[in-house]
C-alpha positions in Angstrom: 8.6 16.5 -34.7 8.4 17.7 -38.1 10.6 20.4 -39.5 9.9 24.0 -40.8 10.5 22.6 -44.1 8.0 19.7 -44.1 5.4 21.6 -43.1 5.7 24.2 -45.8 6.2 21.8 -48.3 2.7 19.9 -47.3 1.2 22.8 -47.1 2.2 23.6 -50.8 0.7 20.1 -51.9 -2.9 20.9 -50.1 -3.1 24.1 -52.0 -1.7 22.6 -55.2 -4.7 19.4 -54.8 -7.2 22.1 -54.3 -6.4 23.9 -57.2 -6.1 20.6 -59.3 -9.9 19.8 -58.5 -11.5 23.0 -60.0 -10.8 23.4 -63.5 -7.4 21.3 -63.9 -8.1 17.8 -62.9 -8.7 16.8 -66.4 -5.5 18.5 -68.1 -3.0 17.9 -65.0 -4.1 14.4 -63.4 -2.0 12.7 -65.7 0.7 14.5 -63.6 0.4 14.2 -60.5 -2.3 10.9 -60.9 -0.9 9.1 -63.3 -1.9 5.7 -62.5 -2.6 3.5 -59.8 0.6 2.7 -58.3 2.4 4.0 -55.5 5.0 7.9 -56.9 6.3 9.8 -55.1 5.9 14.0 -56.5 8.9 16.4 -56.2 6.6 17.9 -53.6 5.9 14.7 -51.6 9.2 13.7 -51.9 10.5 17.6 -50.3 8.3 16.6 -47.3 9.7 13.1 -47.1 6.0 11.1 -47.4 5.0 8.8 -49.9 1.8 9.6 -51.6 -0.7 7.3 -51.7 -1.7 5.0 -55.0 -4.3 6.8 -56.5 -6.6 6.7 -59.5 -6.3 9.0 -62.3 -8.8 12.4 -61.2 -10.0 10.5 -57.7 -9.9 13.6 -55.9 -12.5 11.5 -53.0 -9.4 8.6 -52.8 -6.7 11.3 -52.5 -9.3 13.1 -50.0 -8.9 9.8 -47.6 -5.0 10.2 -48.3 -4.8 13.9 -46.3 -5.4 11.2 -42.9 -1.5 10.7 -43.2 -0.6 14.0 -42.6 -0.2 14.6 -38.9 1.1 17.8 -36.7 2.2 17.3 -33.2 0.6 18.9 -30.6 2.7 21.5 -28.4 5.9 20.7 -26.6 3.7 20.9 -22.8 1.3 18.5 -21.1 -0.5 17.6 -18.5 1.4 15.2 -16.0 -0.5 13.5 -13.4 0.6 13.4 -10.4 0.6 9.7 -8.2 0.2 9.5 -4.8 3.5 6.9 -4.0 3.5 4.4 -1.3 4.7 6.1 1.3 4.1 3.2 4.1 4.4 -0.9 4.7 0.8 -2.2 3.2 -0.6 1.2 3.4 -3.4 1.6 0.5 -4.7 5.2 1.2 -4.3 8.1 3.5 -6.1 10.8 4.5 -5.5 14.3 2.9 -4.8 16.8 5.9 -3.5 20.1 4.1 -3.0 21.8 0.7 0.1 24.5 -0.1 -0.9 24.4 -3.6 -4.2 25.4 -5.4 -4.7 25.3 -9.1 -3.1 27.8 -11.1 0.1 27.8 -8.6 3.3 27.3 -10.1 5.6 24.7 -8.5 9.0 24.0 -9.2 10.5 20.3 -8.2 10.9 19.0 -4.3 8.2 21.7 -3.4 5.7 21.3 -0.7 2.0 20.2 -2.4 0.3 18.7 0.7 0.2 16.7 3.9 -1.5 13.4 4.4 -2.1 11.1 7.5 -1.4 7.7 6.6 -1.2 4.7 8.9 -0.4 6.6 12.0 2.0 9.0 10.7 1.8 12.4 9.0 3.9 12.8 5.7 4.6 15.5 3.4 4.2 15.1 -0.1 6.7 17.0 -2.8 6.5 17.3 -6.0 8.5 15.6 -8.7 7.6 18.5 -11.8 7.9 21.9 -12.5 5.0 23.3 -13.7 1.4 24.7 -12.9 -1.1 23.1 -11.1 -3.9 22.2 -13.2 -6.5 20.4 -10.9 -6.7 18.9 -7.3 -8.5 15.4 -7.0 -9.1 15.5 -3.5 -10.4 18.4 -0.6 -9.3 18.5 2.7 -10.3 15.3 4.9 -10.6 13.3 1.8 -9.4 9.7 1.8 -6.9 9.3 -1.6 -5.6 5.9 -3.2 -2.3 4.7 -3.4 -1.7 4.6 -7.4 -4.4 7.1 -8.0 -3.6 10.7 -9.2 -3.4 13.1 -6.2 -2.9 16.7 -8.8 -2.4 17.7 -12.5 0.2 19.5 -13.0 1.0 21.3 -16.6 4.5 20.3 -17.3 6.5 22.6 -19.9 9.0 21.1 -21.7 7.5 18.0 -21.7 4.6 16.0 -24.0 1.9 15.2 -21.4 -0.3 12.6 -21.1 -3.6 13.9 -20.9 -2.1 16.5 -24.3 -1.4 13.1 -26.2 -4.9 11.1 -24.9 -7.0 14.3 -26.5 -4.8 14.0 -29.6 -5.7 10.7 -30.1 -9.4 11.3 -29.7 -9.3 14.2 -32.2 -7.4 11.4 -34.5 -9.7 9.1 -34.1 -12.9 11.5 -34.6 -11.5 12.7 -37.6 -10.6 9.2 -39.5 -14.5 8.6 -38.4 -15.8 11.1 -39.9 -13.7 10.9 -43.3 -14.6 7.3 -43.7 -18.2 7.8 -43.2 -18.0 9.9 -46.7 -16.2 6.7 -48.4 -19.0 4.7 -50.7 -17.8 1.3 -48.7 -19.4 2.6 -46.0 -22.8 1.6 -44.7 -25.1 3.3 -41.8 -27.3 0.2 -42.6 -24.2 -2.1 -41.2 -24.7 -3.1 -37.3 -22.4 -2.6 -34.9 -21.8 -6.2 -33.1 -19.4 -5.5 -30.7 -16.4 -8.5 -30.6 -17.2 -10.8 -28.2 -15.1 -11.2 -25.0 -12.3 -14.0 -24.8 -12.9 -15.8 -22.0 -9.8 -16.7 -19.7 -9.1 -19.5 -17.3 -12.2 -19.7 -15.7 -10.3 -20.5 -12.1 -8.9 -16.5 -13.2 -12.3 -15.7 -12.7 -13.1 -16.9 -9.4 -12.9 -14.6 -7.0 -11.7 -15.3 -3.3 -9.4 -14.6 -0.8 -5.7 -16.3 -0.4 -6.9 -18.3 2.2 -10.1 -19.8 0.8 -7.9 -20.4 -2.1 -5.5 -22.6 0.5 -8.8 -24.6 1.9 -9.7 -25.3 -1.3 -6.0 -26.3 -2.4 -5.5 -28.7 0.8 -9.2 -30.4 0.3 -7.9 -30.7 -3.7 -11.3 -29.2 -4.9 -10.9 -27.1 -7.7 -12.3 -23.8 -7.0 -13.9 -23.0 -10.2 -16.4 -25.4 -9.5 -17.6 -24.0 -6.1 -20.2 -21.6 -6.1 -19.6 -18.3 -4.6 -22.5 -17.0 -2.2 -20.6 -13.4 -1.7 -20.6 -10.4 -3.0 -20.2 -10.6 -6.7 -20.2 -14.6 -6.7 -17.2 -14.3 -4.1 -16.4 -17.9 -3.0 -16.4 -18.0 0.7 -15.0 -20.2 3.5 -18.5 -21.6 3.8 -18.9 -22.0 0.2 -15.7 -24.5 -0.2 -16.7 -26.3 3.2 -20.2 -26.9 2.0 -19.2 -27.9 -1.1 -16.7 -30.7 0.6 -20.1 -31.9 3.0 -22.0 -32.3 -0.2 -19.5 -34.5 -1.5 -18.0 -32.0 -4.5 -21.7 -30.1 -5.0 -22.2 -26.4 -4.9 -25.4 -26.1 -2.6 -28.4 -24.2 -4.4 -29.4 -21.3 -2.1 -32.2 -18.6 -3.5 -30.8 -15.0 -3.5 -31.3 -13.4 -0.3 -31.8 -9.6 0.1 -30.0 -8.0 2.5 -31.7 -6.2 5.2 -30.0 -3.1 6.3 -30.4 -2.0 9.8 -31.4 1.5 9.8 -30.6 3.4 13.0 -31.9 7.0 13.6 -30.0 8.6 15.9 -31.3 11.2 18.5 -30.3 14.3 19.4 -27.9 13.3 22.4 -26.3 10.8 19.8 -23.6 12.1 18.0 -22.4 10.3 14.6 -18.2 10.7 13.7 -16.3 9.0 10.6 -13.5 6.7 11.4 -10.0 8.9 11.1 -6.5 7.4 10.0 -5.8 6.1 12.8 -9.0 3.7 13.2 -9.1 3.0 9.8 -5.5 1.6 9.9 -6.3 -0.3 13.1 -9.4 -1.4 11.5 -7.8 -3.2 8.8 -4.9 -4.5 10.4 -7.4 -6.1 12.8 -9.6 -7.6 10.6 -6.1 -9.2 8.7 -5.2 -10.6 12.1 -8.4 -12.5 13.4 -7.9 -14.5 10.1 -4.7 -16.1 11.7 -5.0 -19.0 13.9 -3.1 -17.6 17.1 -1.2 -19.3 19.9 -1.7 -17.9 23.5 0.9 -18.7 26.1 0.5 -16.7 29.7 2.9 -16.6 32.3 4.2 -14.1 35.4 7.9 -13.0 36.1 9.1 -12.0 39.3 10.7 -8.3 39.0 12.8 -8.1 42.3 16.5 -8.5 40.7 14.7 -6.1 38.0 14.1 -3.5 40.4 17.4 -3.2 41.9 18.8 -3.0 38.6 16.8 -0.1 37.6 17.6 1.6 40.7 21.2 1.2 40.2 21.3 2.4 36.3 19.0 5.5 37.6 21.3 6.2 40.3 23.7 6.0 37.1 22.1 8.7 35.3 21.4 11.2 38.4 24.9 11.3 38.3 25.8 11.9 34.9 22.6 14.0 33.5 24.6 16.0 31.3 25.1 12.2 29.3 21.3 11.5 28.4 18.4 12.8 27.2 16.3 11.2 30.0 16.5 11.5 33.8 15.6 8.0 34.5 14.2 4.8 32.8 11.5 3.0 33.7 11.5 -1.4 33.1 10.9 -1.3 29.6 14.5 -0.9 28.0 15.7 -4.2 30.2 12.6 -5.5 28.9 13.6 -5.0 25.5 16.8 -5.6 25.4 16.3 -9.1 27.6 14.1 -9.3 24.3 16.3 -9.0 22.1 18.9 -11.2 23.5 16.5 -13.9 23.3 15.9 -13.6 19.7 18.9 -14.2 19.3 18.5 -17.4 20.3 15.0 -18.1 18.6 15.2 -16.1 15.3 12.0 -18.5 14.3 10.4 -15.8 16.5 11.7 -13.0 14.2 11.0 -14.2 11.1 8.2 -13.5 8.9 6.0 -15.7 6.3 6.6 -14.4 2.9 3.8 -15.7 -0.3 0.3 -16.9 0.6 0.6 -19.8 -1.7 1.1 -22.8 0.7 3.1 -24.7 -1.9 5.8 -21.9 -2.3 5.5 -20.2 1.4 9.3 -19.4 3.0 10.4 -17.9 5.9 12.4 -14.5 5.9 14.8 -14.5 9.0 15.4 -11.0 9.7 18.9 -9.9 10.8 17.6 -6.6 12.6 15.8 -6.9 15.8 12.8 -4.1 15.3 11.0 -4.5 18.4 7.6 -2.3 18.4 6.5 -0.6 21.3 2.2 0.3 21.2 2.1 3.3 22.4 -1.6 5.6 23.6 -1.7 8.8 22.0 -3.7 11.4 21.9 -4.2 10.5 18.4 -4.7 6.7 19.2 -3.2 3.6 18.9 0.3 3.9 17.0 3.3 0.9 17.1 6.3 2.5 16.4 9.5 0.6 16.3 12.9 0.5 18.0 15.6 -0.4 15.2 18.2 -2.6 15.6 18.2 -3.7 19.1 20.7 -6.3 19.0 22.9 -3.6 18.4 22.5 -1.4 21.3 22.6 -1.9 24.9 19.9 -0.7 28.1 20.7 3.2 27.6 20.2 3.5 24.1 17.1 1.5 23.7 16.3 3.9 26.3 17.1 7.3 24.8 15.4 5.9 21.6 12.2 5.0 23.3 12.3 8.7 24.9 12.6 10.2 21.5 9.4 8.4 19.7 7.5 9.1 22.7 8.2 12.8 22.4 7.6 12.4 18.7 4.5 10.2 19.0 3.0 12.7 21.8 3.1 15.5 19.0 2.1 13.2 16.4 5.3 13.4 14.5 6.6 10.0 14.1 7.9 9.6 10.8 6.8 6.6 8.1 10.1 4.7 9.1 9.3 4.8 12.6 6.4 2.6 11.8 7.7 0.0 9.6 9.8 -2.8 9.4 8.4 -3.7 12.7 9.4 -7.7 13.8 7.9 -7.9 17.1 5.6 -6.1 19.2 5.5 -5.5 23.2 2.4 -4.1 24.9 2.4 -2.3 27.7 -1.1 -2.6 28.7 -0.6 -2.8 32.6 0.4 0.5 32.8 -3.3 1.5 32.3 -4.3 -1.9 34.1 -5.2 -5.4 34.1 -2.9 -8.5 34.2 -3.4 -10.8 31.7 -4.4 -9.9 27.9 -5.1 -11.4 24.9 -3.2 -9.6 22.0 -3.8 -9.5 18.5 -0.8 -10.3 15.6 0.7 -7.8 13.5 0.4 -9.5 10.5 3.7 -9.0 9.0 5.1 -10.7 12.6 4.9 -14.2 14.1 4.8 -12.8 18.0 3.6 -10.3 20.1 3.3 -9.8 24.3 1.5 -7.8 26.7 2.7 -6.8 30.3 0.0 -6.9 32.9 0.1 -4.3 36.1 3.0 -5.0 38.3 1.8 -6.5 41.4 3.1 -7.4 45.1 2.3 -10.9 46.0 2.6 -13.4 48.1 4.9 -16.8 46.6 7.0 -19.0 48.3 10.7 -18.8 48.8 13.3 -22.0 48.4 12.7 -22.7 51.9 9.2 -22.7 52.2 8.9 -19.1 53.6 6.4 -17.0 52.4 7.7 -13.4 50.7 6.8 -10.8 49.2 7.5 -10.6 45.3 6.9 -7.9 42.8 4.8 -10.0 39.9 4.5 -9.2 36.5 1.9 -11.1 34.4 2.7 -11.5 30.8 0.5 -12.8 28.0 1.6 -14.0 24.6 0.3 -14.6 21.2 2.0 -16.5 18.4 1.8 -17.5 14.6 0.0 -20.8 15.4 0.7 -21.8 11.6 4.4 -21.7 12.1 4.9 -21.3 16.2 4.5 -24.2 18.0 3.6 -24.4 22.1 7.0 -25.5 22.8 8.8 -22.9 20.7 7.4 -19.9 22.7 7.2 -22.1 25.8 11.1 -22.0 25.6 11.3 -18.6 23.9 9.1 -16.9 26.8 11.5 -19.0 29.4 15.0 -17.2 28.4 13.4 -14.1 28.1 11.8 -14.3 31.8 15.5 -15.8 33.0 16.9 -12.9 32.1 14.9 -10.4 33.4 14.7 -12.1 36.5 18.9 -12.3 36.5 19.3 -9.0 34.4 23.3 -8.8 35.7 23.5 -11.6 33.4 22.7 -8.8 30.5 26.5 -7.7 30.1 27.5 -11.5 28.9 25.7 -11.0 25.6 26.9 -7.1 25.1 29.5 -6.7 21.9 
């Protein structure tokens, strides 16, 4: 930032040039002009510039000389602030509640607002002191990840928006000055530069996994003409291309008829909220994988004896647990977990789309999700570390996010980091399923309504067995039959022999 000094001292060189252009150009421009070459005046050389070579009495040359003199704008600024990822592949969220409006002040970690984003509600704080300036969004409004969610006037601090206008007013002036200069011309045209063209496979658009058809069939995709929007290249695009032997297939445009439905008065119309649009797009992510189902029953006897035993446990030492008794689902989980142990294939996760540098991430932590029906929806939060904790705290953990997810309170890292996911549809009914990945997971099951039967015993005798039907769904690109043929075969053993639950404790 300039000193004091300099500005006084280029002040004093303005008013001396002004003076110089009346009456004493002629008598003093061998001073302070003396020829074309670059000086430097006692005055210039006080403010630390250099002047400008200048011709003897060219007051309009020294005129396009004052551009070089700059003052900075003041020390404050307008900071905008970004709405952070606050969630595993979450892109936007849904703004629920202000505590600011503009011309608050706010000082750092302050409350600004709450958003519901991916099944979770999250409070944002700031990360400035300052005022707020301007609010992007209203209440119920969807905003971006990346995209600013306030302004906030920042003292202390050069803002952006302060150094973007002083730029402009830069710019505007240098425009103005040189449209005095004689080598300017209003006759000239304005030809804008013409665009440098990139790769032209950059410009191709399509998805990862078109990309990958195209890659395996060795067709280079820049060659195949897109039919989608924008000249997307689509999966039918790339296989017509292959049937026509390597050419595009002419189609005329076709205009897209839109469906207009009117509704009546006992129709009612309501926009998707978090919730559905999260499930939405997670959905429409997982239809795209090619999925294994695998369906089975296990028979819950031992189970239920085992249950009755650990409750019998807990009536006797309430005081010691948050819950008064625990239903199948923490043997479940923990039989789970044990067998993951075993098949950590099934806990992994496929990381880069790019099928000639895809890898596998084994994950250490067993994060087995639990879908849960809210009052708010669907929601898959996750129990951490199971491998690490045995029947009763998988229990009091599953007691706690169902509290939490009853209120909808679960917090963003109750959601994520999720590497397999059990459904618990039969509660609500049914017996077999057919469940649809997580994307960021290679497995998923779904319990069926428990169910007395009739089966046969080793000697032939007919009994009566509690059966539970169980329906999986599997990475097909990386989970073979066999794998969760085997997988699903240690889990069932245990569950169906759950005393033998204490060999694997630490």
């Amino acid at each position: 930032m300039p000193t004091i000094h300099g500005l006084r001292c280029r002040r004093q060189l303005l008013k001396t040039a002004t003076l110089l252009t009346k009456n004493n150009v002629k008598n003093s421009s061998r001073h302070i002009f003396p020829t074309a070459t670059s000086v430097r005046t006692p005055i210039v050389q006080k403010a630390g510039l250099h002047a400008r070579p200048l011709v003897s009495g060219s007051w309009t040359t020294w005129k396009s000389s004052r551009r070089s003199f700059h003052a900075s704008t003041s020390n404050h600024g307008i900071k905008p602030f970004l709405l952070a990822d606050i969630g595993e592949g979450i892109t936007e969220c849904e703004v629920i509640q202000w505590f600011v409006k503009p011309g608050d002040s706010v000082t750092e970690f302050e409350k600004i607002c709450e958003v519901q984003s991916d099944k979770a509600s999250v409070e944002i704080t700031s990360r400035y002191t300052g005022k707020v300036a301007k609010l992007y969004y209203d209440v119920n409004e969807v905003a971006k990840v990346g995209q600013p969610l306030l302004d906030i006037d920042v003292e202390g601090e050069e803002g952006v928006v302060a150094e973007e206008q002083e730029k402009r007013s830069s710019d505007s002036m240098g425009t103005m000055e040189e449209s005095t200069t004689p080598q300017s011309s209003s006759n000239t045209p304005s030809t804008p530069p013409a665009r440098e063209l990139k790769d032209p496979s950059l410009l191709s658009l399509a998805t990862p996994a078109v990309r990958r058809i195209a890659k395996e069939n060795d067709i280079d995709i820049k060659f195949v003409r897109g039919t989608g929007k924008d000249g997307r290249v689509l999966k039918e695009d790339v296989m017509n291309f292959i049937k026509n032997g390597g050419q595009s297939q002419e189609q005329p445009p076709v205009t897209p008829v839109t469906q207009v439905t009117t509704p009546s008065a006992e129709d009612r119309l309501e926009p998707f909220n978090a919730i559905q649009k999260a499930m939405y797009k997670s959905m429409t992510k997982s239809v795209a994988i090619p999925q294994l189902g695998y369906q089975d029953e296990m028979e819950l006897n031992a189970a239920t004896d085992y249950r009755a035993a650990l409750n019998k446990h807990i009536a006797s030492n309430a005081a010691s647990f948050p819950f008064q008794k625990i239903s199948y689902m923490p043997i479940f989980i923990k039989c789970l977990s044990i067998a993951l142990s075993h098949y950590p294939i099934m806990n992994a996760t496929i990381i880069d789309d790019d099928v000639n540098a895809l890898k596998l991430l084994y994950r250490k932590s067993h994060n087995i999700g639990l879908a849960m029906d809210t009052p708010q929806g669907l929601i898959v939060p996750n129990i951490k570390d199971v491998q690490d904790k045995n029947v009763m705290d998988v229990a009091a953990e599953i007691h706690r996010l169902t509290e939490l997810g009853a209120k909808g309170s679960l917090s963003p890292s109750d959601l994520q980091g999720g590497t397999l996911t059990v459904s618990n549809v039969g509660t609500i009914g049914g017996t077999y399923a057919k469940p649809c990945l997580v994307t960021s997971e290679l497995g998923i099951v779904a319990l069926g309504r428990m169910q007395k039967l009739p089966r046969f015993d080793e000697a032939g005798n007919v009994v009566a067995k509690q059966i539970l039907p169980v329906s999986w769904s599997a990475d097909h690109r990386v989970i073979d039959g066999a794998t969760i043929a085997r997988f699903g075969n240690m889990w069932k053993n245990l569950i169906e022999n759950p005393i033998t639950i204490s060999a694997y404790l630490k």
